[in-house]
TIZA-364931 format. One record per residue (C-alpha): residue in one letter; y, x, z negated; residue number from 1. Coordinates in Angstrom, 1 decimal. Layout:
BEGIN
donu = A&yy = Y&xx = X&zz = Z&loba = NUM;
...
This chain:
BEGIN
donu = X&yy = 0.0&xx = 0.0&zz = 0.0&loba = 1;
donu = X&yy = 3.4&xx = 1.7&zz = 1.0&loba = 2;
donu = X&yy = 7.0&xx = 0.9&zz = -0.1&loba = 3;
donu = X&yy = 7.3&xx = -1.3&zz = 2.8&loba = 4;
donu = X&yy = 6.4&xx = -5.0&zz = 3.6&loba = 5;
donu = X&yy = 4.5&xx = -5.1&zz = 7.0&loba = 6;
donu = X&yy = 3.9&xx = -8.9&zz = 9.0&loba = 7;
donu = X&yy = 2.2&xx = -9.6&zz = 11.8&loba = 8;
donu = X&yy = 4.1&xx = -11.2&zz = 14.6&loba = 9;
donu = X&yy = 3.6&xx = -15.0&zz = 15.0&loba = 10;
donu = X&yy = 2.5&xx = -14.6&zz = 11.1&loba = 11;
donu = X&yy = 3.3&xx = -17.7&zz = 8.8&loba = 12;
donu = X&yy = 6.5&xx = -16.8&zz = 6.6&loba = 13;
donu = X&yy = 5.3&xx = -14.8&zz = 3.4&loba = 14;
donu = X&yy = 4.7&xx = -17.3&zz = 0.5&loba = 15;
donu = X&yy = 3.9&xx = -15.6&zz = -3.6&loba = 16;
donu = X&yy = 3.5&xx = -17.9&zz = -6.2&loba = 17;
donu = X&yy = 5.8&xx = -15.4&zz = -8.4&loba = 18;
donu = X&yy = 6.9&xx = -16.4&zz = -11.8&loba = 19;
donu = X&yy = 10.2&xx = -16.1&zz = -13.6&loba = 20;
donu = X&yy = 9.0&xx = -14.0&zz = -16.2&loba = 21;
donu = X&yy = 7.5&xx = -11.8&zz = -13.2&loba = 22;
donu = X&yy = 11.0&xx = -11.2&zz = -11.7&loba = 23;
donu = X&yy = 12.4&xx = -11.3&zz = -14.8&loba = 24;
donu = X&yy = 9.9&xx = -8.1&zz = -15.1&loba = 25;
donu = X&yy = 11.0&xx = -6.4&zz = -12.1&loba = 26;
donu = X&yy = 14.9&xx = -6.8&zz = -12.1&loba = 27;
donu = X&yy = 14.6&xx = -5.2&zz = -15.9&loba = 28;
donu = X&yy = 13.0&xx = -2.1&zz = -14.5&loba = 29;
donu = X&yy = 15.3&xx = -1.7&zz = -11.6&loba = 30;
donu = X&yy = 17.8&xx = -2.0&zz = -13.7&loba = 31;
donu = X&yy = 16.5&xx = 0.8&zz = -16.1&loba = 32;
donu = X&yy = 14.8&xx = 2.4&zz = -13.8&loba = 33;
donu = X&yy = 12.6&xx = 2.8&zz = -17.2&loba = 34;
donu = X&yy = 9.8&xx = 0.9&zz = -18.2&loba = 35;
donu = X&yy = 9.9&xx = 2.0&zz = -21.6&loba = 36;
donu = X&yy = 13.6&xx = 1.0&zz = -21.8&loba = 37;
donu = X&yy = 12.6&xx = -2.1&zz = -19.8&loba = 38;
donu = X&yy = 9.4&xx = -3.0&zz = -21.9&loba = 39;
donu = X&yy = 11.9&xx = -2.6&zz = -24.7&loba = 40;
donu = X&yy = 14.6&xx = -5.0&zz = -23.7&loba = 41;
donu = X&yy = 11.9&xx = -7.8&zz = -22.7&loba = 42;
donu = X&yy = 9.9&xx = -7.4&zz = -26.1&loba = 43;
donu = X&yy = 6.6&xx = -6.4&zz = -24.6&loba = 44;
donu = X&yy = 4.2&xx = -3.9&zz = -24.7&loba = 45;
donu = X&yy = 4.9&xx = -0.8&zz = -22.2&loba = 46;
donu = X&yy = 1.3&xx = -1.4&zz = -20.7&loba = 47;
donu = X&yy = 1.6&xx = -5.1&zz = -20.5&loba = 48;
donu = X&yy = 4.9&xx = -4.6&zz = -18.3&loba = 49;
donu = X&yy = 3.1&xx = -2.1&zz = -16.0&loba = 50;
donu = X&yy = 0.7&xx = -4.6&zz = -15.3&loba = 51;
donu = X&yy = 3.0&xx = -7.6&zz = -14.6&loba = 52;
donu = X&yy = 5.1&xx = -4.9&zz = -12.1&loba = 53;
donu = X&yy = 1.5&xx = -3.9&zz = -10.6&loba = 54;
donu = X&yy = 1.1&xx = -8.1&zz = -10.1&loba = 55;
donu = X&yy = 4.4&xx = -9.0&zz = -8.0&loba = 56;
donu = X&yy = 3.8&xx = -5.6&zz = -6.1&loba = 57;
donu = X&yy = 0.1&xx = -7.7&zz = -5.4&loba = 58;
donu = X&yy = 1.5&xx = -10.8&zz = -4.6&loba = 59;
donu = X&yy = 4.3&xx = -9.4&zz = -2.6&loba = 60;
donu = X&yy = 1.6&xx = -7.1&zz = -1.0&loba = 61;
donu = X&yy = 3.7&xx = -3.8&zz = -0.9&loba = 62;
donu = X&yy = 4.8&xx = -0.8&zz = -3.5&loba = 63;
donu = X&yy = 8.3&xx = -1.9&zz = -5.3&loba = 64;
donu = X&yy = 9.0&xx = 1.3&zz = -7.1&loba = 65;
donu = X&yy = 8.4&xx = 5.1&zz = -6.6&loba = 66;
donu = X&yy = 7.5&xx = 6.0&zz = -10.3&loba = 67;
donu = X&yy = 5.7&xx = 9.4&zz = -11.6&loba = 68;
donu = X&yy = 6.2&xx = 10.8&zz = -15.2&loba = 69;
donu = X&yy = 9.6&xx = 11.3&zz = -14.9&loba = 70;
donu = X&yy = 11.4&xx = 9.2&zz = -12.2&loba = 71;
donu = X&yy = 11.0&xx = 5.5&zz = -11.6&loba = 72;
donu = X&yy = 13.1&xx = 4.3&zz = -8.3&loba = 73;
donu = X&yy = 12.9&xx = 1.3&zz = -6.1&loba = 74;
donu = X&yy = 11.1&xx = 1.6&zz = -2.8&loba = 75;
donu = X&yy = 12.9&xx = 0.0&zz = 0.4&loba = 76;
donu = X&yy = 10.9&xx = -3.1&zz = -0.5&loba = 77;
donu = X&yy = 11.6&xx = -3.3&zz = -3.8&loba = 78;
donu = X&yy = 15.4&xx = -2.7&zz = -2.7&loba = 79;
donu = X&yy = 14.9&xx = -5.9&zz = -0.6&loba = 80;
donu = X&yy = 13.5&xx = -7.5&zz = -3.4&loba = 81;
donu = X&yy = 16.1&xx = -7.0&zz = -5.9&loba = 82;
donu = X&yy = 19.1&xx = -9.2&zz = -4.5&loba = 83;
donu = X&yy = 16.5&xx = -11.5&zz = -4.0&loba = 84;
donu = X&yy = 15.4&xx = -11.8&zz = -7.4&loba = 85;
donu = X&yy = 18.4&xx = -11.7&zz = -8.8&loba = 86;
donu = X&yy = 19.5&xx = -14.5&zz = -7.3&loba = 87;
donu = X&yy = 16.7&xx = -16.5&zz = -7.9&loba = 88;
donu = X&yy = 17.4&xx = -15.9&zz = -11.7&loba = 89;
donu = X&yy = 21.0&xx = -16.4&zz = -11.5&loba = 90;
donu = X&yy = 20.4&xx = -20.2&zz = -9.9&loba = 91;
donu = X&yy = 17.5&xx = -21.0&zz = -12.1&loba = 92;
donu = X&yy = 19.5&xx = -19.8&zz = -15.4&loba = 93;
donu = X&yy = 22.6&xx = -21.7&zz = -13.5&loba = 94;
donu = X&yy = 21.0&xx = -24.8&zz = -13.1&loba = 95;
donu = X&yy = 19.3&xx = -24.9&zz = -16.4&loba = 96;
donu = X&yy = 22.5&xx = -24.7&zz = -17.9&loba = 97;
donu = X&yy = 23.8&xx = -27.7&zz = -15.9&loba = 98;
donu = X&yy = 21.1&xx = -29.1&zz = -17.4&loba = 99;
donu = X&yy = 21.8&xx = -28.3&zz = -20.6&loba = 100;
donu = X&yy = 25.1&xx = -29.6&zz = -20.6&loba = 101;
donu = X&yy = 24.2&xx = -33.4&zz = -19.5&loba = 102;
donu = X&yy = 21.8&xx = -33.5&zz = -22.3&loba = 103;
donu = X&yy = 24.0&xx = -32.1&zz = -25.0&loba = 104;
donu = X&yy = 26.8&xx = -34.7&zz = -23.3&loba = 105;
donu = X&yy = 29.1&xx = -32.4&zz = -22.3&loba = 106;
donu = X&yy = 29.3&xx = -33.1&zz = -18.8&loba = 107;
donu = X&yy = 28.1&xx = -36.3&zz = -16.2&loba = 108;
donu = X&yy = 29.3&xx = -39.2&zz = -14.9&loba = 109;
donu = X&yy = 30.0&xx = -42.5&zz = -16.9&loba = 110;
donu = X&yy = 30.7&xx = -46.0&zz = -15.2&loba = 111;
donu = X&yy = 32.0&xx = -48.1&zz = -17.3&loba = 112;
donu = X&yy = 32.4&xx = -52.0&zz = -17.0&loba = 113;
donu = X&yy = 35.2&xx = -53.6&zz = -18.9&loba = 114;
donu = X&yy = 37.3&xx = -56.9&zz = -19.5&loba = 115;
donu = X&yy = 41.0&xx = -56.3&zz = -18.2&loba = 116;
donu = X&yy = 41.9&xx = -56.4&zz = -21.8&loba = 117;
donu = X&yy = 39.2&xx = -54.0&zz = -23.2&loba = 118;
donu = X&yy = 40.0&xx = -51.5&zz = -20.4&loba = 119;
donu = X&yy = 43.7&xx = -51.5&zz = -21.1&loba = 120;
donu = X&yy = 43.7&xx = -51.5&zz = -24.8&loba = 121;
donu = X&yy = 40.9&xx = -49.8&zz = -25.9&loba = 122;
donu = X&yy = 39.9&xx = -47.0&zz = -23.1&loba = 123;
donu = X&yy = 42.6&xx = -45.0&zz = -22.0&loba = 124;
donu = X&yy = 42.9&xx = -43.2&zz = -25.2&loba = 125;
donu = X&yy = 39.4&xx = -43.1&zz = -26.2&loba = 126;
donu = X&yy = 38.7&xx = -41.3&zz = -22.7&loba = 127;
donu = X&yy = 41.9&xx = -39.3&zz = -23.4&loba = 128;
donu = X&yy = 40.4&xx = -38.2&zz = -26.9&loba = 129;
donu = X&yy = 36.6&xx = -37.4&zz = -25.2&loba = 130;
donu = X&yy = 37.8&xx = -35.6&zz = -22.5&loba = 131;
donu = X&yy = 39.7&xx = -33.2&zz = -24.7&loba = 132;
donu = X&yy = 36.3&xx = -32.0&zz = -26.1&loba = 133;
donu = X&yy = 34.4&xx = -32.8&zz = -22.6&loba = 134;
donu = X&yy = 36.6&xx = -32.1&zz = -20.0&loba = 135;
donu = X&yy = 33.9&xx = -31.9&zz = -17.2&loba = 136;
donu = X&yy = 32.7&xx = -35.5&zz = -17.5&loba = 137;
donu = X&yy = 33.6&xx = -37.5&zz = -15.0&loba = 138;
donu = X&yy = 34.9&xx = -41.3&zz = -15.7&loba = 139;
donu = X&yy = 34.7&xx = -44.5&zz = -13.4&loba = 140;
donu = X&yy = 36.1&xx = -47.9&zz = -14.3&loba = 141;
donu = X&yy = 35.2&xx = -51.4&zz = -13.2&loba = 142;
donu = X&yy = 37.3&xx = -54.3&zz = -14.2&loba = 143;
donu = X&yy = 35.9&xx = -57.4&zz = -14.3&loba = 144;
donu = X&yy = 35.3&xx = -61.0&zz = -16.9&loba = 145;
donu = X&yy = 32.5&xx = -60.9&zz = -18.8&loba = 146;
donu = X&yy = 29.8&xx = -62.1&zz = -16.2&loba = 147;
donu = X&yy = 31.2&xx = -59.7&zz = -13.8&loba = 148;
donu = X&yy = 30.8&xx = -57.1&zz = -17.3&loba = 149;
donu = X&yy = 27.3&xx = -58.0&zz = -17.9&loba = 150;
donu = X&yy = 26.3&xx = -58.0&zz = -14.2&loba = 151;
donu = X&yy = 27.6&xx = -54.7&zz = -13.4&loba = 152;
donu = X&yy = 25.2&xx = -53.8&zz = -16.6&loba = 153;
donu = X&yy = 22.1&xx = -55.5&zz = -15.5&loba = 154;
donu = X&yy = 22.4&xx = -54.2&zz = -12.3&loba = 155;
donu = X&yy = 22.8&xx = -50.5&zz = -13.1&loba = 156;
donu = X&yy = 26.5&xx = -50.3&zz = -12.0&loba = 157;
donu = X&yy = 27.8&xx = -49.4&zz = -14.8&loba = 158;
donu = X&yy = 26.2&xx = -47.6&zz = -17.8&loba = 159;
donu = X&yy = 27.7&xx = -50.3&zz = -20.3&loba = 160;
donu = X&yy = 30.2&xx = -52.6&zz = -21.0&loba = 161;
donu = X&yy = 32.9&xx = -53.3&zz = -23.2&loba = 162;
donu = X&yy = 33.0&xx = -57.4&zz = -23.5&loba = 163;
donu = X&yy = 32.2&xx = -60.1&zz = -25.5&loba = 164;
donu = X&yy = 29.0&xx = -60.9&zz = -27.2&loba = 165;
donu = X&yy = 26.6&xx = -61.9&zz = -24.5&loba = 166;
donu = X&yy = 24.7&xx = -64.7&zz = -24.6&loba = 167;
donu = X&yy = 21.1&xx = -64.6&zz = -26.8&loba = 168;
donu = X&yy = 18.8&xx = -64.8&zz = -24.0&loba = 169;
donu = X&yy = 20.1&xx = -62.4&zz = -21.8&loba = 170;
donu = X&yy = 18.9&xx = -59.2&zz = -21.7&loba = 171;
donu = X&yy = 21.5&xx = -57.7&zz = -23.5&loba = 172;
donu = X&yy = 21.9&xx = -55.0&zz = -26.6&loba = 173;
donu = X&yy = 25.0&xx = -55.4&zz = -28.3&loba = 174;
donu = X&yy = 27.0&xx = -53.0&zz = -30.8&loba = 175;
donu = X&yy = 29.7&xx = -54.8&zz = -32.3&loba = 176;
donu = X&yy = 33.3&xx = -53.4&zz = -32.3&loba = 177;
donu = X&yy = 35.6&xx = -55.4&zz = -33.7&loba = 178;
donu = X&yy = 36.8&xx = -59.3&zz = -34.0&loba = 179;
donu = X&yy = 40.0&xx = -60.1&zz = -31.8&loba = 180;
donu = X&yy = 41.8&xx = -62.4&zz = -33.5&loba = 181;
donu = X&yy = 43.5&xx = -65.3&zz = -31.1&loba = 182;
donu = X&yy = 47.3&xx = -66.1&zz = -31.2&loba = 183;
donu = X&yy = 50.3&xx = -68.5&zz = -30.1&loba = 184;
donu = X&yy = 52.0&xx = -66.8&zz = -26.8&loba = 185;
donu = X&yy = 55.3&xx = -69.0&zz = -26.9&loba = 186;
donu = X&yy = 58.9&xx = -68.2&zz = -25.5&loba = 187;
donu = X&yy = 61.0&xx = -66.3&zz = -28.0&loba = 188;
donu = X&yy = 63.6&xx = -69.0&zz = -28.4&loba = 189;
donu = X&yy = 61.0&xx = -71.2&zz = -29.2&loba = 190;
donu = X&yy = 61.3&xx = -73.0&zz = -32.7&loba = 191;
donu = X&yy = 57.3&xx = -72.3&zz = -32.5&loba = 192;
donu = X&yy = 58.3&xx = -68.3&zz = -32.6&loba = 193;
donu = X&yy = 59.7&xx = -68.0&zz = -36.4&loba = 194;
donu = X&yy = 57.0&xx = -69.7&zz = -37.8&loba = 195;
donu = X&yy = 54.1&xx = -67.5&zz = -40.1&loba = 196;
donu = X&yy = 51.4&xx = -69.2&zz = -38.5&loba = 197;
donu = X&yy = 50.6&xx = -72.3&zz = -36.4&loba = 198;
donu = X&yy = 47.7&xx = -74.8&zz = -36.3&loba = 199;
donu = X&yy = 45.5&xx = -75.4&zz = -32.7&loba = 200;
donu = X&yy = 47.0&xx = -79.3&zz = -33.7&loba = 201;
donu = X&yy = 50.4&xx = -78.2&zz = -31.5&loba = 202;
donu = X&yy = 48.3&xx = -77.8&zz = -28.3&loba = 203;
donu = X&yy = 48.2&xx = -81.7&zz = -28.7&loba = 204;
donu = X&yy = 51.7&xx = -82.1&zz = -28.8&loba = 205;
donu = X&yy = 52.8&xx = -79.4&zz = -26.1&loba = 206;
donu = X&yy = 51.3&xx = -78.7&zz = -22.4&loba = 207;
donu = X&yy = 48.4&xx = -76.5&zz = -23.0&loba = 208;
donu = X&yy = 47.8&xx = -73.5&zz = -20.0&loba = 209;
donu = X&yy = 44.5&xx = -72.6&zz = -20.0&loba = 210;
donu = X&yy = 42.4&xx = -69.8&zz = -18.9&loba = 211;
donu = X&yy = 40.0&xx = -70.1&zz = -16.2&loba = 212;
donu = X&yy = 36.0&xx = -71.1&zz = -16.8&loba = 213;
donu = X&yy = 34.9&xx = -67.6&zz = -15.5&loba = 214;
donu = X&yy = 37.4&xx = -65.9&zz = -18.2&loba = 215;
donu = X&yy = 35.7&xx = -64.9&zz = -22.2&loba = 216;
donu = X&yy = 38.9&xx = -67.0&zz = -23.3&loba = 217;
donu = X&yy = 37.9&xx = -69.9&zz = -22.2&loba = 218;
donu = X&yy = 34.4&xx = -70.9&zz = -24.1&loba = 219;
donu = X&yy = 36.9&xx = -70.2&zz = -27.8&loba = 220;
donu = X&yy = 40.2&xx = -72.0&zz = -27.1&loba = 221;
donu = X&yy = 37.4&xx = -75.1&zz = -26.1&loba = 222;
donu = X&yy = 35.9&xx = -74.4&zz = -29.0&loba = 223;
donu = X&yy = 38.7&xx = -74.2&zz = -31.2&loba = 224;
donu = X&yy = 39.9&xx = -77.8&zz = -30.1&loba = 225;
donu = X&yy = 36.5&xx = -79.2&zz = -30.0&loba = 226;
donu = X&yy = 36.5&xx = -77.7&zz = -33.8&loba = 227;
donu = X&yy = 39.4&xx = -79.8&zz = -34.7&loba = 228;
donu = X&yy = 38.7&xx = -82.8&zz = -32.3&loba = 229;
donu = X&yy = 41.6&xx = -82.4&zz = -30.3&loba = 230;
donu = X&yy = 41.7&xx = -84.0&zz = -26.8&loba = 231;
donu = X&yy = 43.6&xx = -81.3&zz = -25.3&loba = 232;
donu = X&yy = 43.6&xx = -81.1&zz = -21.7&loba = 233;
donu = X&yy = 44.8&xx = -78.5&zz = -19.5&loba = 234;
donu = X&yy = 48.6&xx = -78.8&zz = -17.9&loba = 235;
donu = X&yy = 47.6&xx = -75.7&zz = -15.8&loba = 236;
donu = X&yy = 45.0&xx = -72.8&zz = -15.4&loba = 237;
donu = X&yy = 45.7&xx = -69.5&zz = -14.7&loba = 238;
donu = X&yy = 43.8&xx = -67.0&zz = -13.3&loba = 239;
donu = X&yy = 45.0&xx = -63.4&zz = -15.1&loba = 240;
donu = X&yy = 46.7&xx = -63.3&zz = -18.5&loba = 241;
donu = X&yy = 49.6&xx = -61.4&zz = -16.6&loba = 242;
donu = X&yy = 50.4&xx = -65.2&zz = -14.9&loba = 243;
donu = X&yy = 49.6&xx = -66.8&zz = -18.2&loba = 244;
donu = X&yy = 53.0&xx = -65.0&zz = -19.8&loba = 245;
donu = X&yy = 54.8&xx = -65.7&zz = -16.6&loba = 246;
donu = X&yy = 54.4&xx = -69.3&zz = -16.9&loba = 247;
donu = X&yy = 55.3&xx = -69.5&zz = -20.7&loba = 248;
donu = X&yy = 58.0&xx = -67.1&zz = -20.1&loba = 249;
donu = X&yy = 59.1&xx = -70.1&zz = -17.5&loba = 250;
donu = X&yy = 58.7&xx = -72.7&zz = -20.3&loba = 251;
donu = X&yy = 55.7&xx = -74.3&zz = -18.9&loba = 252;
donu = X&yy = 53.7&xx = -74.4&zz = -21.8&loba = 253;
donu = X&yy = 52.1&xx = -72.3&zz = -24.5&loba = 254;
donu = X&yy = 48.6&xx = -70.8&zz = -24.5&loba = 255;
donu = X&yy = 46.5&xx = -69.1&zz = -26.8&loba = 256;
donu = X&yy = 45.1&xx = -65.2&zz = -26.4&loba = 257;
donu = X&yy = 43.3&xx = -62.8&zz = -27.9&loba = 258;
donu = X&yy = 45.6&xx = -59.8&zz = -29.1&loba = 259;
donu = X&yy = 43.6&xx = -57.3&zz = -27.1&loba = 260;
donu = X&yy = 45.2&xx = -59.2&zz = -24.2&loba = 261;
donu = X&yy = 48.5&xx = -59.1&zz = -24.7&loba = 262;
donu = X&yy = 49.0&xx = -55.7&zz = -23.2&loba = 263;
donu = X&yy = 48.5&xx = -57.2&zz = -20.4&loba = 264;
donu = X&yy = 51.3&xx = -59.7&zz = -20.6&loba = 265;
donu = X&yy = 54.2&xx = -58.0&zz = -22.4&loba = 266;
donu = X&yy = 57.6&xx = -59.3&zz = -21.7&loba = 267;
donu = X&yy = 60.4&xx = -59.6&zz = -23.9&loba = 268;
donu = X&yy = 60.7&xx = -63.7&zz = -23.6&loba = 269;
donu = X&yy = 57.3&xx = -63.7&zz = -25.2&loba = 270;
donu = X&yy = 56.9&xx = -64.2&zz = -29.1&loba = 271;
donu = X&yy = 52.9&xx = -64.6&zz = -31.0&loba = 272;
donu = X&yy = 52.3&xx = -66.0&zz = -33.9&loba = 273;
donu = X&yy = 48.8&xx = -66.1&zz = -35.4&loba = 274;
donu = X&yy = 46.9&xx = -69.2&zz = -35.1&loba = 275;
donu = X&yy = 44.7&xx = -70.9&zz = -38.2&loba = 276;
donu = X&yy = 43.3&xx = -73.6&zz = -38.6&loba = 277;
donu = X&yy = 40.6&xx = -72.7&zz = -37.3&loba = 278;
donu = X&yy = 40.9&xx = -69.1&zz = -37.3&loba = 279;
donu = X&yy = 39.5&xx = -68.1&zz = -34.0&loba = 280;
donu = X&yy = 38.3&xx = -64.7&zz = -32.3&loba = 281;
donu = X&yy = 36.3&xx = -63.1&zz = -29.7&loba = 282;
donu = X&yy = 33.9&xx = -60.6&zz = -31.0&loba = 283;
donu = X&yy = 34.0&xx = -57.2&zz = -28.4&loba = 284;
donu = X&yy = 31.3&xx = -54.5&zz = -28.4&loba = 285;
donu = X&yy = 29.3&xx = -52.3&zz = -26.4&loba = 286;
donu = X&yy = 27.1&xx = -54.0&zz = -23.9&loba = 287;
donu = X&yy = 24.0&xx = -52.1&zz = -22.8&loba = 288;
donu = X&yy = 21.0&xx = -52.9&zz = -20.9&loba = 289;
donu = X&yy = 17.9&xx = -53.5&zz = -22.8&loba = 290;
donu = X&yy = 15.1&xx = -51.2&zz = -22.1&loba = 291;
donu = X&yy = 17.0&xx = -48.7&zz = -20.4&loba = 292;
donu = X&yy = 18.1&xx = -45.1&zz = -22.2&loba = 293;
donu = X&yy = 21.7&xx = -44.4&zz = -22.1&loba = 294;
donu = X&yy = 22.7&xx = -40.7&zz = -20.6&loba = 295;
donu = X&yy = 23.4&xx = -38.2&zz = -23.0&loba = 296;
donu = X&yy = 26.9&xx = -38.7&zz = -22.2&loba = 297;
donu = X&yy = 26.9&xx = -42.3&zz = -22.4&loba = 298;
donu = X&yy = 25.7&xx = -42.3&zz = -25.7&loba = 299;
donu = X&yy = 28.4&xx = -39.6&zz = -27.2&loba = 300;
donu = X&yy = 31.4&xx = -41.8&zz = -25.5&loba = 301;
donu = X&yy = 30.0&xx = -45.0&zz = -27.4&loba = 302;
donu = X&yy = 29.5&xx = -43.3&zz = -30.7&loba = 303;
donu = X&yy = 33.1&xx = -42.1&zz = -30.0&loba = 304;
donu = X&yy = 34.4&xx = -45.9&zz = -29.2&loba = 305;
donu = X&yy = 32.7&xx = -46.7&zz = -32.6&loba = 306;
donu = X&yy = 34.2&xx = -44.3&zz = -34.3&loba = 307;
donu = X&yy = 37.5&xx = -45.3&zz = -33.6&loba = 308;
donu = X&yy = 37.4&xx = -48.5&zz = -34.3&loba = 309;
donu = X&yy = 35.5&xx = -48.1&zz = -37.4&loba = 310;
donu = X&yy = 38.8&xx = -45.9&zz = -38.9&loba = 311;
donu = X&yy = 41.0&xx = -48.7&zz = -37.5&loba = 312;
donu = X&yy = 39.7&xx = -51.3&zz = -39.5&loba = 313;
């Protein structure tokens, strides 16, 4: 066997079923161009590394180093070999440390699913806060009401969501967050506006704007008058809580909104003032799919959403 690799013309490309710890073996002694040095520096037996070397020079079917008592240099294949090797080691030790990083949640991609509300009030600064300690994960929102939430879920769109309660029969896990609390959105100059608190009673005596069916605000405020057996019925319906404040700010009526929401509808016309009697709320949380493990990264950003809010109780 010479220091040279020799293929017959027509010949299949060479194929050896090397090992990492094989190459591993090789680069160390062209490095030292020592195997004591080398046998050293990988924690094995001077004999034991002479034997792997003698096992990729097999496999590779040609002499890789020149070596007597003294000197130990790289033939012209091992020369060939080395860059080779090297960068076999680099992308394995590369990619392993991609790896690495997804599973210890310090880099991916999370989709997550979100009310308008939720996504406004609650993300943004918890993203802000995670990516300070994770700047290589990569965030993508979709915006939606709750079915729209629970259907990106389901479907694998999203990794969770960030709604309301779902339903018990749906095939759901849910990790509660916090209770948002519903209140009066009236005009500022209304008499409504300097009062502590209001009963659900004054939707029967003033022109009621509802939210749509498909919006989480719905199912409560029906609810809420259903509670007190109030025949309230609708004067309009709006489709985004940013029209809902346009039309009180034009006097059309009042409605009733979670507090998460109101970022979405803040104009200085508006006045809130809390609403008893019954005291009413939408409970938001962290919708997962049941059955299905959340990435590595998934998981820390929940734990971090549930951290926060835990403090800001």
């Amino acid at each position: 066997m010479d220091g040279s690799i020799h293929r017959c013309p027509g010949a299949p490309f060479l194929r050896v079923d090397i090992t990492l710890q094989q190459l591993e073996a090789f680069v160390e002694v062209a490095k030292t161009t020592n195997f004591r040095a080398a046998a050293q520096a990988l924690h094995v037996s001077q004999p034991a590394l002479s034997r792997t070397v003698r096992i990729v020079e097999d496999l590779v079917g040609a002499r890789l180093f020149d070596r007597d008592t003294r000197h130990v240099e790289l033939t012209p294949a091992g020369r060939e070999l080395l860059p080779i090797a090297l960068r076999i080691l680099e992308n394995f030790n590369s990619s392993f440390s991609e790896l690495s990083q997804f599973l210890e949640g310090r880099s991916g991609h999370l989709t997550i699913a979100a009310l308008p509300s939720t996504g406004v009030a609650l993300l943004p600064n918890a993203i802000a806060e995670f990516r300070q300690q994770h700047p290589q994960v990569q965030f993508s929102l979709i915006e939606g009401p709750a079915d729209a939430v629970r259907a990106a879920v389901d479907e694998g769109r999203a990794d969770f969501g960030l709604s309301v309660r779902p339903g018990p029969h749906e095939p759901m896990l849910y990790r509660h967050l916090r209770d948002d609390p519903f209140v009066l959105l009236c005009r500022r100059d209304d008499p409504l506006a300097t009062r502590a608190s209001v009963s659900w009673s004054v939707f029967a005596t003033r022109p009621f704007i509802a939210s749509s069916f498909q919006s989480s605000i719905r199912p409560i405020t029906d609810a809420a008058f259903l509670q007190r057996g109030l025949p309230v019925q609708p004067a309009l319906e709006y489709p985004s809580v940013a029209v809902a404040g346009a039309l009180v700010a034009a006097g059309l009526g009042l409605t009733a909104l979670p507090r998460l929401a109101l970022q979405l509808s803040q104009n200085d016309e508006l006045a809130t003032v809390p609403l008893q009697r019954p005291v009413m709320s939408r409970p938001i949380g962290l919708v997962t799919r049941a059955g299905r493990s959340p990435s590595p990264v998934g998981r820390a950003f929940m734990d971090l959403l549930h951290r926060r809010e835990s403090a800001a109780s």
